[in-house]
N, CA, C and O atoms as a CHARMM CRD file, in Angstrom:
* protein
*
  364
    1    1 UNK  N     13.33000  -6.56700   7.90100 PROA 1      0.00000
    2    1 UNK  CA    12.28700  -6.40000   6.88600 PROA 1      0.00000
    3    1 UNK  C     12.94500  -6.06300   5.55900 PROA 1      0.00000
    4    1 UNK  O     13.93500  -5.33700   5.47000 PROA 1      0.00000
    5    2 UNK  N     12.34200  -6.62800   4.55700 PROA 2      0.00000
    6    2 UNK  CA    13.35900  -6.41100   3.51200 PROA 2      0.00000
    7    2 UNK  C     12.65700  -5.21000   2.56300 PROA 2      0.00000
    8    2 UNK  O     11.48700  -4.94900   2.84000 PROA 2      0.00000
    9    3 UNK  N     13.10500  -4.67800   1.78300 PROA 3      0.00000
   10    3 UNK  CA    13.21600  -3.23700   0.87200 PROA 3      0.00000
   11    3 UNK  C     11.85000  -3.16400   0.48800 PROA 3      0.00000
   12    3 UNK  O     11.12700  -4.14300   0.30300 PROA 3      0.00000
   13    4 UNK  N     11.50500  -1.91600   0.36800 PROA 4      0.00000
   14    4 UNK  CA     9.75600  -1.73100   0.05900 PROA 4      0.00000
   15    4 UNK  C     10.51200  -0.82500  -0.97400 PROA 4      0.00000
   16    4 UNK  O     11.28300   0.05200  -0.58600 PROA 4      0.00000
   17    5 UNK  N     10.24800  -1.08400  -2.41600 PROA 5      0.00000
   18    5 UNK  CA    10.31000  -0.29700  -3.44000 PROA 5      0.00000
   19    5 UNK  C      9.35300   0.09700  -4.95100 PROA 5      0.00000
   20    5 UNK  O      8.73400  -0.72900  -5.62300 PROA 5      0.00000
   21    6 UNK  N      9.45700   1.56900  -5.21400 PROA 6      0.00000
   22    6 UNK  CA     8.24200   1.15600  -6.01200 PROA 6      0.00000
   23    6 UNK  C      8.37900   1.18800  -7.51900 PROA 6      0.00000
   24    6 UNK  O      9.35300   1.63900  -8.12100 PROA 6      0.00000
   25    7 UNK  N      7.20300   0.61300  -8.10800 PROA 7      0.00000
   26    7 UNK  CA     7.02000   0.05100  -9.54300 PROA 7      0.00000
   27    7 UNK  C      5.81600   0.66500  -9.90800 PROA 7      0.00000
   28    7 UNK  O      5.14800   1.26800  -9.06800 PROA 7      0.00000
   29    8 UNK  N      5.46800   0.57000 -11.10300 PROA 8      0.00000
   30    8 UNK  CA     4.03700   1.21700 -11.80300 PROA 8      0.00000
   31    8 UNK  C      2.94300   0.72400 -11.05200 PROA 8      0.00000
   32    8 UNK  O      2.41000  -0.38400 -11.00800 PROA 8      0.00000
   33    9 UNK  N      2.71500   1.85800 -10.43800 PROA 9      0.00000
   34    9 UNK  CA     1.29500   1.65100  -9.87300 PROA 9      0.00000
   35    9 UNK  C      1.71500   0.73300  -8.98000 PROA 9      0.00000
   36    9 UNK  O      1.35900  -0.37700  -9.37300 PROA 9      0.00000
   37   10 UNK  N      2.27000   0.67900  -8.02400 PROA 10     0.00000
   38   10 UNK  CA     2.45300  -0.34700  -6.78300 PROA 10     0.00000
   39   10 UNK  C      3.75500   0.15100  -5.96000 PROA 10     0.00000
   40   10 UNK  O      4.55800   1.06700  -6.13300 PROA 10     0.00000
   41   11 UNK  N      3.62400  -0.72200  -5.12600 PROA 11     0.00000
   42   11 UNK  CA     4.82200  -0.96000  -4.04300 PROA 11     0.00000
   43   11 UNK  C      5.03800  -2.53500  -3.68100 PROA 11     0.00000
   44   11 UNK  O      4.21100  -3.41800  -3.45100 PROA 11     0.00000
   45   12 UNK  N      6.22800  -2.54900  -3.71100 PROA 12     0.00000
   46   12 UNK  CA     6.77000  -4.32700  -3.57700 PROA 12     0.00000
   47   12 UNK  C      7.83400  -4.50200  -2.94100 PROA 12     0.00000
   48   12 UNK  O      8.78800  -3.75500  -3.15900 PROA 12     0.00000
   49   13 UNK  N      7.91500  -5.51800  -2.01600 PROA 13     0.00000
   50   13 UNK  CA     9.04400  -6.44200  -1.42900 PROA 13     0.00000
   51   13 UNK  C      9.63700  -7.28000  -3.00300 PROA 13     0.00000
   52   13 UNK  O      8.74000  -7.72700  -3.71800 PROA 13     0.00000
   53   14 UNK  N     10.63200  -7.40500  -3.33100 PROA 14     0.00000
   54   14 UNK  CA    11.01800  -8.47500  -3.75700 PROA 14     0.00000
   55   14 UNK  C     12.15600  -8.03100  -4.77000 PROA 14     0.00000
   56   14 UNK  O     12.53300  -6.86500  -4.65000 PROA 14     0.00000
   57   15 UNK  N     12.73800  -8.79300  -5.73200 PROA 15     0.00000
   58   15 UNK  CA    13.95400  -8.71500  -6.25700 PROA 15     0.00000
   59   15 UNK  C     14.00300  -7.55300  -7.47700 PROA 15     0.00000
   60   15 UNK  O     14.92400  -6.82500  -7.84700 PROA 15     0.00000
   61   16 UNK  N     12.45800  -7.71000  -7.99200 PROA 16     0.00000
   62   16 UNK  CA    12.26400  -7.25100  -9.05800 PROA 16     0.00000
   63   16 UNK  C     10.52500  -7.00300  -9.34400 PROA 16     0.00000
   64   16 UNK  O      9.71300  -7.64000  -8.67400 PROA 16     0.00000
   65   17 UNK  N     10.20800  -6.30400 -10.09600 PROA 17     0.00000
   66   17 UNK  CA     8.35300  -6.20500  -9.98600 PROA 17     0.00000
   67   17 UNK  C      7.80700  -7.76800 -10.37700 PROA 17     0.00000
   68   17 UNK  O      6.82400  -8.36000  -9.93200 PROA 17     0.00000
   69   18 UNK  N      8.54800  -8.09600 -11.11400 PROA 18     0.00000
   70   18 UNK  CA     8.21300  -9.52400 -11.81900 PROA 18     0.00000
   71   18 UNK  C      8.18700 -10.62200 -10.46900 PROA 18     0.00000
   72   18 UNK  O      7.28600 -11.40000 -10.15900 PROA 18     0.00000
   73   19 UNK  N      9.42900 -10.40000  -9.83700 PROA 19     0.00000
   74   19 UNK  CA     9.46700 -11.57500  -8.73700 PROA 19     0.00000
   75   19 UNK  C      9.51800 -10.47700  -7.17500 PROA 19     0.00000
   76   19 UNK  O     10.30900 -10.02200  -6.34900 PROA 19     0.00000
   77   20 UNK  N      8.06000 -10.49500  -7.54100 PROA 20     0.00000
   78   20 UNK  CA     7.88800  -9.69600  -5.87100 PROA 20     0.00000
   79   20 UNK  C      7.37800 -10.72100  -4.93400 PROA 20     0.00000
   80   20 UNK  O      6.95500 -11.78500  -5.38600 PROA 20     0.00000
   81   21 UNK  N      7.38600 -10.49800  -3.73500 PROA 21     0.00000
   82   21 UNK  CA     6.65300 -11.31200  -2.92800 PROA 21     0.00000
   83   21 UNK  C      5.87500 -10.47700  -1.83600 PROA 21     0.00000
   84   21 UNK  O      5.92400 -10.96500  -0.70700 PROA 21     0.00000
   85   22 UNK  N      5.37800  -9.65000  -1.93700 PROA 22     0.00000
   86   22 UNK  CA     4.50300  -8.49000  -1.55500 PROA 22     0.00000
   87   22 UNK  C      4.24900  -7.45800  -2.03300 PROA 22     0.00000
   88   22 UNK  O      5.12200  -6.77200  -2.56300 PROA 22     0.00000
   89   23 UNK  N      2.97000  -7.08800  -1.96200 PROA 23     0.00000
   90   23 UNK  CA     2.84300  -6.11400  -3.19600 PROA 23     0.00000
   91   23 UNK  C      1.64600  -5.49400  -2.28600 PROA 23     0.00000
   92   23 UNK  O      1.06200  -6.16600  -1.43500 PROA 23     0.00000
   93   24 UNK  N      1.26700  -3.74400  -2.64500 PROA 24     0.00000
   94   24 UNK  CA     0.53300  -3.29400  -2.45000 PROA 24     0.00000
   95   24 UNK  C     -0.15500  -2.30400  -3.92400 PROA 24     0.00000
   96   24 UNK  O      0.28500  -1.15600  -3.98400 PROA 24     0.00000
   97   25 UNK  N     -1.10600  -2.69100  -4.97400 PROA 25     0.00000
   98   25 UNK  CA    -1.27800  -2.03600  -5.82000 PROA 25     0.00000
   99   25 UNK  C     -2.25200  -0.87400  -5.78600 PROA 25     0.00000
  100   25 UNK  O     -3.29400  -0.89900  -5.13200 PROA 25     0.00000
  101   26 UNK  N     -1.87000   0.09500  -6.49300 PROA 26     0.00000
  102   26 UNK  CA    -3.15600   1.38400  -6.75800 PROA 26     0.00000
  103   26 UNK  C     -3.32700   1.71000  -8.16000 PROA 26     0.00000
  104   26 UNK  O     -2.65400   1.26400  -9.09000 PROA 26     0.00000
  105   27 UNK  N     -4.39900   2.62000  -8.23100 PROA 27     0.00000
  106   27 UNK  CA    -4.67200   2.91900  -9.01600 PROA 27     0.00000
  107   27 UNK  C     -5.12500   4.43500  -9.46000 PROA 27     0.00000
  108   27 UNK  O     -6.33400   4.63800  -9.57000 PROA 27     0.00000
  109   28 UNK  N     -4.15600   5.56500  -9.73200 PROA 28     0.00000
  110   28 UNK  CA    -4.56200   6.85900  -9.92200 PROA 28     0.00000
  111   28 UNK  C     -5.62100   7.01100 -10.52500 PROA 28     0.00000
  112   28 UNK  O     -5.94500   6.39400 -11.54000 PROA 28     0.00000
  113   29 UNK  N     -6.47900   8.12500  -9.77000 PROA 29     0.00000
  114   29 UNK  CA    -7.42500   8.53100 -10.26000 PROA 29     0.00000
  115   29 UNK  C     -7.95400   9.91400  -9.85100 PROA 29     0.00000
  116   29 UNK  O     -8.27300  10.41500  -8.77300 PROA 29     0.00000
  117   30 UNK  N     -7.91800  10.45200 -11.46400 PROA 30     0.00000
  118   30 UNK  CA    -7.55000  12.06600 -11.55200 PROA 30     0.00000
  119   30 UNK  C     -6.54500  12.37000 -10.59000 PROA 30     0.00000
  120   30 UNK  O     -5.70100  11.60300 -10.12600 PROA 30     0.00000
  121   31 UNK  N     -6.82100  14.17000 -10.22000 PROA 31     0.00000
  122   31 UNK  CA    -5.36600  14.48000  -9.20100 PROA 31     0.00000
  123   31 UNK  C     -5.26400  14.42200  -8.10700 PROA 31     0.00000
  124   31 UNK  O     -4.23900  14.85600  -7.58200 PROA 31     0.00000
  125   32 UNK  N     -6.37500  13.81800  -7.28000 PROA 32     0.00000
  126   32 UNK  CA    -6.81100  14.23700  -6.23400 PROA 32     0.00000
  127   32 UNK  C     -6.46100  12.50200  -4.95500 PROA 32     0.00000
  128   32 UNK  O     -5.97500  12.47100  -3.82400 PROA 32     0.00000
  129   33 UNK  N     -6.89700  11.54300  -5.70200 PROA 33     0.00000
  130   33 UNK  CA    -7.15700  10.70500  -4.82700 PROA 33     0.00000
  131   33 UNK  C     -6.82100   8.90600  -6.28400 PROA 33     0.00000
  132   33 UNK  O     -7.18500   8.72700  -7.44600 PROA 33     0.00000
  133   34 UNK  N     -6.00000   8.04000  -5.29500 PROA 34     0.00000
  134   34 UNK  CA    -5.36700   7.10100  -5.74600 PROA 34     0.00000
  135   34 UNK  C     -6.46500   5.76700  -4.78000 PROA 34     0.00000
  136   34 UNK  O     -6.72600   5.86600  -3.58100 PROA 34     0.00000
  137   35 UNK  N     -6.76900   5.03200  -5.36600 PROA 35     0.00000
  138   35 UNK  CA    -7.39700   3.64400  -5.51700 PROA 35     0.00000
  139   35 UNK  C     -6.52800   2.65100  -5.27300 PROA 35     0.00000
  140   35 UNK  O     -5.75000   2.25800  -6.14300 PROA 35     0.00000
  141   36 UNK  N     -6.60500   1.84100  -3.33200 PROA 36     0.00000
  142   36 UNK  CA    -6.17300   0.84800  -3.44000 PROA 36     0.00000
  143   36 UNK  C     -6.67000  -0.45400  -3.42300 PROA 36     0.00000
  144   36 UNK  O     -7.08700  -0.99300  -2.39800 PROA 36     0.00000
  145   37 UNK  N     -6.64100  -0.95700  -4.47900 PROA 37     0.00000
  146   37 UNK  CA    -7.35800  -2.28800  -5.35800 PROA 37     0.00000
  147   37 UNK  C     -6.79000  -3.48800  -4.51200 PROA 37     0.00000
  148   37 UNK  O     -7.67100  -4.14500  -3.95800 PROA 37     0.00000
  149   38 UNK  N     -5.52200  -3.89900  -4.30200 PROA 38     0.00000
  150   38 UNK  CA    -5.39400  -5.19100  -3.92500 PROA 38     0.00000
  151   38 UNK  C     -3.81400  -5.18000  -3.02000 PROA 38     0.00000
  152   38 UNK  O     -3.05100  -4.23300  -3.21300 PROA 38     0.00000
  153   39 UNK  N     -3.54400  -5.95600  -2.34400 PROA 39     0.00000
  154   39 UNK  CA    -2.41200  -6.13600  -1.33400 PROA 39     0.00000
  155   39 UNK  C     -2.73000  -7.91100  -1.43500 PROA 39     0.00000
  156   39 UNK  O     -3.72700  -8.63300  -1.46100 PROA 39     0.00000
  157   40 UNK  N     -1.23600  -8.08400  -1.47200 PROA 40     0.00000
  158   40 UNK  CA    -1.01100  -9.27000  -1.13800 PROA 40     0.00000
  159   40 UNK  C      0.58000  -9.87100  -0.74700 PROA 40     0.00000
  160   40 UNK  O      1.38700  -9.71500  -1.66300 PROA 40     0.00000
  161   41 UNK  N      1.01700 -10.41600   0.27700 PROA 41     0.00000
  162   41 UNK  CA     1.64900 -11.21600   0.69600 PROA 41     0.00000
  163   41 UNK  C      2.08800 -12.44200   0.59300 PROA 41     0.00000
  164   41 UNK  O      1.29100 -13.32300   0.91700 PROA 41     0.00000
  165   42 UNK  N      3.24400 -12.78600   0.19400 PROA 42     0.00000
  166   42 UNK  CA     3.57600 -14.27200  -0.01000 PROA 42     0.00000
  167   42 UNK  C      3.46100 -15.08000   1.24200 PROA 42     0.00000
  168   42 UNK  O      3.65300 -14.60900   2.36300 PROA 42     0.00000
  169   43 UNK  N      3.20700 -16.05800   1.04500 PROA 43     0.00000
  170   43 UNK  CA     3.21800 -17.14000   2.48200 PROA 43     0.00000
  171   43 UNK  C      4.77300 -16.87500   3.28600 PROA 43     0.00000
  172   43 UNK  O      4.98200 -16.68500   4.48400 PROA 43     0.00000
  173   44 UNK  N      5.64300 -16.93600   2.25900 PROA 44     0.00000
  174   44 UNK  CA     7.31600 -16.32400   3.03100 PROA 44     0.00000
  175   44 UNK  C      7.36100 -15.18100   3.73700 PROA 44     0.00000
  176   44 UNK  O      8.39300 -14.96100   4.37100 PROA 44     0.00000
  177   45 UNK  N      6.39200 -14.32100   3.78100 PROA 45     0.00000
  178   45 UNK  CA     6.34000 -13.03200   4.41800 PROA 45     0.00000
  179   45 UNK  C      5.63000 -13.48900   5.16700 PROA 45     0.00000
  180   45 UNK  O      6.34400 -13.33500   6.15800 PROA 45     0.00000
  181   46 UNK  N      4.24200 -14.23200   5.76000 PROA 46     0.00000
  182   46 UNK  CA     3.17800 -14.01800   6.24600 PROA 46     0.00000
  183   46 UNK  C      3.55800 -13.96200   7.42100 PROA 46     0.00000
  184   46 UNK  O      4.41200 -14.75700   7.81300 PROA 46     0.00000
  185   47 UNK  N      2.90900 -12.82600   8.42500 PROA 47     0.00000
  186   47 UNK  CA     3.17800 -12.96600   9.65500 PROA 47     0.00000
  187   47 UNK  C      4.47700 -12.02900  10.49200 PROA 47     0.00000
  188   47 UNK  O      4.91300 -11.87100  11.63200 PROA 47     0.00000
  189   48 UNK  N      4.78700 -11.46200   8.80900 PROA 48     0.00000
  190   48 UNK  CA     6.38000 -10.50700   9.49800 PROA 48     0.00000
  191   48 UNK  C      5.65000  -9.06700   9.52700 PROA 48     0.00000
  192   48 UNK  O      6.49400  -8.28700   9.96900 PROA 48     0.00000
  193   49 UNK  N      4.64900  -8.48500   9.29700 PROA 49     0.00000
  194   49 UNK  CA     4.10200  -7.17900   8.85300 PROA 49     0.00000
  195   49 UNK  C      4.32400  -6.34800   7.84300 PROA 49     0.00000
  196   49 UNK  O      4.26600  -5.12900   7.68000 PROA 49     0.00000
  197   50 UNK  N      4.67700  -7.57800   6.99400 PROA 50     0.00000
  198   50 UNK  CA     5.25900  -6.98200   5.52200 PROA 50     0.00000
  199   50 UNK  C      3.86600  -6.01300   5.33900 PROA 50     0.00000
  200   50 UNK  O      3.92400  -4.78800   5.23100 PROA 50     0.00000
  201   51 UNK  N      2.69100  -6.75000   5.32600 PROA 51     0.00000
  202   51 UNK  CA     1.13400  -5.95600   5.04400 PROA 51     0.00000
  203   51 UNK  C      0.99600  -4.57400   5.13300 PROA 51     0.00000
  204   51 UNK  O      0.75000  -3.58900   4.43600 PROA 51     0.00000
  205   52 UNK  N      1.34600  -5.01800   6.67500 PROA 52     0.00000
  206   52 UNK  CA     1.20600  -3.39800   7.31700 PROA 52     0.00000
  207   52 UNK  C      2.17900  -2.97700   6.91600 PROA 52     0.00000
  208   52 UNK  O      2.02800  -1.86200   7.41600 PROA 52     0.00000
  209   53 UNK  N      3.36500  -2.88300   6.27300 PROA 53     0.00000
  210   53 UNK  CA     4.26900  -2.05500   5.88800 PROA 53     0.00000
  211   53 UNK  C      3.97100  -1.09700   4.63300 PROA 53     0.00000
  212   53 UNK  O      4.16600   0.10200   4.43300 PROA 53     0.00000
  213   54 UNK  N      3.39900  -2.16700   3.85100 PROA 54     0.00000
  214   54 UNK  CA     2.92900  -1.71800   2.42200 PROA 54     0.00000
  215   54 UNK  C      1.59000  -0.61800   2.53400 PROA 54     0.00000
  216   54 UNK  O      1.30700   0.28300   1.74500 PROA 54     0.00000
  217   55 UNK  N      0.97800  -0.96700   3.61900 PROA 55     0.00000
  218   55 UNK  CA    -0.28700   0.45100   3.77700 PROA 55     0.00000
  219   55 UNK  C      0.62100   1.39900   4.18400 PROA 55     0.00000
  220   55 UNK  O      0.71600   2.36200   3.42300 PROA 55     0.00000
  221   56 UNK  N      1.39300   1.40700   5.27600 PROA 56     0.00000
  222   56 UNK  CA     2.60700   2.67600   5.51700 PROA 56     0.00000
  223   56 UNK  C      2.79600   3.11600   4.57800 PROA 56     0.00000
  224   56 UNK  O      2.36100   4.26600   4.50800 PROA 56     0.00000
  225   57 UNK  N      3.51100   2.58700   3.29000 PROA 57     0.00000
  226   57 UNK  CA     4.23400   2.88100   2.51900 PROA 57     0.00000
  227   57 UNK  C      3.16800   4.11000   1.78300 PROA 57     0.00000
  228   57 UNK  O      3.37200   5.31600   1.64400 PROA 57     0.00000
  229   58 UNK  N      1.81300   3.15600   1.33700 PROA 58     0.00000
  230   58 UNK  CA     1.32100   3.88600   0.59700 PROA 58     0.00000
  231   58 UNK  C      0.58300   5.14500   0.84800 PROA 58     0.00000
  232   58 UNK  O      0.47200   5.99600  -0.03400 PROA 58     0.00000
  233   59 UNK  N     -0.29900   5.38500   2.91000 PROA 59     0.00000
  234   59 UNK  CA     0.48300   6.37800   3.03200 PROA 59     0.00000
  235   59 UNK  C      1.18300   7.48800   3.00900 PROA 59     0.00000
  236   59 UNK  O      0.77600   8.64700   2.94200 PROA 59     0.00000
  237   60 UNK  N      2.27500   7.07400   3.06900 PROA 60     0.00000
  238   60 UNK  CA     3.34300   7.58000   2.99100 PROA 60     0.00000
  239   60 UNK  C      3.04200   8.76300   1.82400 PROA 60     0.00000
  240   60 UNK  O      2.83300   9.96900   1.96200 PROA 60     0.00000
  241   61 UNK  N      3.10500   7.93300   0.63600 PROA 61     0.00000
  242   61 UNK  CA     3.38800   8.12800  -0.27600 PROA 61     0.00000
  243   61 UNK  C      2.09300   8.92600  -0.89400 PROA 61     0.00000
  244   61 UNK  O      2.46800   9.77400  -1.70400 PROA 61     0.00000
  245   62 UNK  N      0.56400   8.87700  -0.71600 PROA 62     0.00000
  246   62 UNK  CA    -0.48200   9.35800  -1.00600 PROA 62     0.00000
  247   62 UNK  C     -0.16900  11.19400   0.22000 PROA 62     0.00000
  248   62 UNK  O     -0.66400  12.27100  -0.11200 PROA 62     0.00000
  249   63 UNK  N      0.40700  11.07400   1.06500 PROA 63     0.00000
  250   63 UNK  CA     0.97300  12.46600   1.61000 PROA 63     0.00000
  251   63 UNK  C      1.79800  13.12100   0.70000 PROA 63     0.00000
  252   63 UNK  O      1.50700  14.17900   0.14200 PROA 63     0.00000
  253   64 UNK  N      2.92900  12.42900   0.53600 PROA 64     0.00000
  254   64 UNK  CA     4.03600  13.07600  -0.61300 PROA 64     0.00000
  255   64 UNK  C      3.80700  14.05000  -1.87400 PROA 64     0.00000
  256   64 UNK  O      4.37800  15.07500  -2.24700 PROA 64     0.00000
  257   65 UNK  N      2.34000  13.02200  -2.55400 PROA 65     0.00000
  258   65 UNK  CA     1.51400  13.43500  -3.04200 PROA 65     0.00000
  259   65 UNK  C     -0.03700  14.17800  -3.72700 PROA 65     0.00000
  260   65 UNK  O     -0.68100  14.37100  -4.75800 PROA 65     0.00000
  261   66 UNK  N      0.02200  14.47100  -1.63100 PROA 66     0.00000
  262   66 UNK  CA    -1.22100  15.62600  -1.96300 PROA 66     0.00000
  263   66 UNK  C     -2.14500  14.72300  -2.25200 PROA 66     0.00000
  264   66 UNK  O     -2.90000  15.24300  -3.07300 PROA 66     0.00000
  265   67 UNK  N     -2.51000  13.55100  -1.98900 PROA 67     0.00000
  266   67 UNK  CA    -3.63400  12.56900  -2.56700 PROA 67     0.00000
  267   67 UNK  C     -4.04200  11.85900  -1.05900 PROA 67     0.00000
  268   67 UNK  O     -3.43400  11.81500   0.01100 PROA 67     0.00000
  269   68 UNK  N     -5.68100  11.19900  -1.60300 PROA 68     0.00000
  270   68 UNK  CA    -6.86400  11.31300  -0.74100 PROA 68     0.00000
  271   68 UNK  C     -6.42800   9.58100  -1.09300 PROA 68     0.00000
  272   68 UNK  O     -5.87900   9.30900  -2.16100 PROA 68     0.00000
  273   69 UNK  N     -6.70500   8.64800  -0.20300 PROA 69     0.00000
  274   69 UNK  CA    -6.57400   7.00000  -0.74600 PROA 69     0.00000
  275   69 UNK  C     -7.86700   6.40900  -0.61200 PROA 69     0.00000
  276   69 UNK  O     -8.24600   6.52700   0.55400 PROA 69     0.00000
  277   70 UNK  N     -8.68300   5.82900  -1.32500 PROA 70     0.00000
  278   70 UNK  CA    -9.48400   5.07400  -1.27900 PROA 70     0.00000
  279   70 UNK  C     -9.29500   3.47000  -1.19700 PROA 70     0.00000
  280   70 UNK  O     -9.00000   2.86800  -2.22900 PROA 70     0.00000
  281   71 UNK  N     -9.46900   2.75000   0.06300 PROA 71     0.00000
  282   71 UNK  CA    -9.26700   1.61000  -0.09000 PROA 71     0.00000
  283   71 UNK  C    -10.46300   0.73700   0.02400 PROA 71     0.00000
  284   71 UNK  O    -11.31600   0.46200   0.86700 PROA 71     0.00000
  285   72 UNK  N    -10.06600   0.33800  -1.52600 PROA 72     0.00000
  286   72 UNK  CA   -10.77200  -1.22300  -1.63300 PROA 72     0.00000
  287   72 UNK  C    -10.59300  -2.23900  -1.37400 PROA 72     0.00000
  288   72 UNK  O    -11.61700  -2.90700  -1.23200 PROA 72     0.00000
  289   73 UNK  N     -9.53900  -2.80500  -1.20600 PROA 73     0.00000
  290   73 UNK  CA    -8.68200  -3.59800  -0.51700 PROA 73     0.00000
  291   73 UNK  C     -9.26900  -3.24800   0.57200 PROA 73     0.00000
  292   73 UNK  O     -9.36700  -2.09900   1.00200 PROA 73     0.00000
  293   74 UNK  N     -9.88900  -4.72900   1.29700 PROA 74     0.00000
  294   74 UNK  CA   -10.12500  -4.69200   2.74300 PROA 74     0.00000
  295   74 UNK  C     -8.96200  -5.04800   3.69000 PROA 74     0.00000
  296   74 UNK  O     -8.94700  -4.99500   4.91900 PROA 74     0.00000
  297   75 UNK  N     -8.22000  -5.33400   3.03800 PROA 75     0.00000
  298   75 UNK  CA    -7.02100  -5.48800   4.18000 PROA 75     0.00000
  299   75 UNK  C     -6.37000  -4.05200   4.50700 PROA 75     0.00000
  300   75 UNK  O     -6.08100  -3.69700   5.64900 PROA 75     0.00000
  301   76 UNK  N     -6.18200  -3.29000   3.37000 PROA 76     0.00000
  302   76 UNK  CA    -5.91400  -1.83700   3.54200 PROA 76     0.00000
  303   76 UNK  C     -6.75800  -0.98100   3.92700 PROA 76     0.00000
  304   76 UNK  O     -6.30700   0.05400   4.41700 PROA 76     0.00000
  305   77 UNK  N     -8.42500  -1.17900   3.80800 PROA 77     0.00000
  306   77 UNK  CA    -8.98600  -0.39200   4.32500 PROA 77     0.00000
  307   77 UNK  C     -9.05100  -0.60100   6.40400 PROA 77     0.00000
  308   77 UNK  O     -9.07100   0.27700   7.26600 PROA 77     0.00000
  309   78 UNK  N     -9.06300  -1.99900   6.52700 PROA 78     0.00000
  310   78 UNK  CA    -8.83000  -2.18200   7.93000 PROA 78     0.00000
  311   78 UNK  C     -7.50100  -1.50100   8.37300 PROA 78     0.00000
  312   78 UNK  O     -7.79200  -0.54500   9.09200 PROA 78     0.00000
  313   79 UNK  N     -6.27800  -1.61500   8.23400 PROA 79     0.00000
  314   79 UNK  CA    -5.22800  -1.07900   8.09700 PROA 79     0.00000
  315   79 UNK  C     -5.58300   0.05400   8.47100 PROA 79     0.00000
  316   79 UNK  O     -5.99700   0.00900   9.62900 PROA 79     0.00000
  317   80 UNK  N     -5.62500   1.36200   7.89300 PROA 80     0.00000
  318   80 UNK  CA    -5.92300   2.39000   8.17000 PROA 80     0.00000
  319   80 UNK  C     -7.05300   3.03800   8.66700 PROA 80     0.00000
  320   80 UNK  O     -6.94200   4.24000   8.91000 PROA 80     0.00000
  321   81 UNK  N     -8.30100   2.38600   8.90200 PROA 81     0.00000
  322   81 UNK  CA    -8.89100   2.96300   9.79600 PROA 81     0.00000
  323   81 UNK  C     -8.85700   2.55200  11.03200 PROA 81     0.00000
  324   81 UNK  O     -9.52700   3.14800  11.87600 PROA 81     0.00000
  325   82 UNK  N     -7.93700   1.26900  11.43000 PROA 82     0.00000
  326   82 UNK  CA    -7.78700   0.79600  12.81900 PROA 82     0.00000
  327   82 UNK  C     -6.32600   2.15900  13.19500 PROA 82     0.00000
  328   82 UNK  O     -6.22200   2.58200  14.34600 PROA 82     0.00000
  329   83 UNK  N     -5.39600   2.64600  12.12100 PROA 83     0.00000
  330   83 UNK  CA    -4.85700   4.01100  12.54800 PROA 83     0.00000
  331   83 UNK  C     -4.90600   5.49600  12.23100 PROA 83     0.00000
  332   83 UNK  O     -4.54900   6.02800  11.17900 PROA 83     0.00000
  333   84 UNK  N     -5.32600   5.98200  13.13800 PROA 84     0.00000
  334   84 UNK  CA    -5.59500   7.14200  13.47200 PROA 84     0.00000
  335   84 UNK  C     -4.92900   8.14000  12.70800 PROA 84     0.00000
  336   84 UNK  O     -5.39100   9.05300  12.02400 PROA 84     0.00000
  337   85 UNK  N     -3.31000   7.66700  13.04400 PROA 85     0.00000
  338   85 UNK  CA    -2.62700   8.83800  12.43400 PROA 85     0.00000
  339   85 UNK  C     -2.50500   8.63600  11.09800 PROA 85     0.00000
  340   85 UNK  O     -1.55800   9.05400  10.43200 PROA 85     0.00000
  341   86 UNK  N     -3.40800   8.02300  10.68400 PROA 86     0.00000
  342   86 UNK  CA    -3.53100   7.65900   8.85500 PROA 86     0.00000
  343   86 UNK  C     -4.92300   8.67300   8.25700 PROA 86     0.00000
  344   86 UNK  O     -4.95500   9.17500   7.13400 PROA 86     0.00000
  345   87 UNK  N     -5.68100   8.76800   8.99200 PROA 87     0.00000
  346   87 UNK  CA    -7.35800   8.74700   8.80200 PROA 87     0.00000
  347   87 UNK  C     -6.84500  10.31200   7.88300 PROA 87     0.00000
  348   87 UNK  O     -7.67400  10.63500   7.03200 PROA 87     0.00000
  349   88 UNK  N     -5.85100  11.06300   7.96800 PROA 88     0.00000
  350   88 UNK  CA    -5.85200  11.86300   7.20100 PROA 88     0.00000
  351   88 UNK  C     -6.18100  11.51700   5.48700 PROA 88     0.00000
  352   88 UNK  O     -7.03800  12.13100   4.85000 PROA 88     0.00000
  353   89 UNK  N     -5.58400  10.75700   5.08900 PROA 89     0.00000
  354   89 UNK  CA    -5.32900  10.50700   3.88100 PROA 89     0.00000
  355   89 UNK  C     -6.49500   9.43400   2.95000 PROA 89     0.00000
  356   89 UNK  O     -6.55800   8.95600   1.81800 PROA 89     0.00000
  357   90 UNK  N     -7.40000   9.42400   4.34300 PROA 90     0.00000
  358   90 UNK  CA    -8.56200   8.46900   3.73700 PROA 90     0.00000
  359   90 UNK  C     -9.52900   9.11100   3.14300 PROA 90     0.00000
  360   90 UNK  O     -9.52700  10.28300   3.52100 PROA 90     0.00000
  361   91 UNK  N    -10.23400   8.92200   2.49700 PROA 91     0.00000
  362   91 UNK  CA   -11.16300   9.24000   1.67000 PROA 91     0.00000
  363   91 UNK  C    -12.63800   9.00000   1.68800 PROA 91     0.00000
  364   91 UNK  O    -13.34100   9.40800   0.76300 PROA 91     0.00000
């Protein structure tokens, strides 16, 4: 699986934010709880769990930060309420 790293307001597979080929974006709001708007996957990824990596990530990362995730993104909202050990961080 290749490098999940992050950029303004997102998380991305790819060389650079410009040439990503997976992306999971949010959107802060106030201190409490971050907005995830959109996920998407290149056809070159499809099928490796790049997806599901990028809800991990974010996650991850909404723990790190004491934040509640709201997903709009239906791919992320399925994502985490099909896991359990996520439902913390949902909103």
């Amino acid at each position: 699986m290749n490098e999940i790293k992050q950029g303004e307001n997102r998380f991305y597979i790819g060389e650079s934010e410009e040439e990503r080929i997976a992306e999971i974006h949010f959107v802060p709001t106030g201190a409490t709880q971050i907005i995830v708007d959109h996920t998407e996957v290149s056809d070159q990824l499809k099928g490796t769990g790049a997806g599901k990596k990028l809800v991990e990530r974010i996650v991850q990362y909404a723990r790190e930060e004491n934040k509640k995730v709201v997903p709009l993104c239906p791919f992320a909202k399925a994502q985490i309420e099909k896991n359990e050990a996520w439902h913390d961080v949902l909103k």
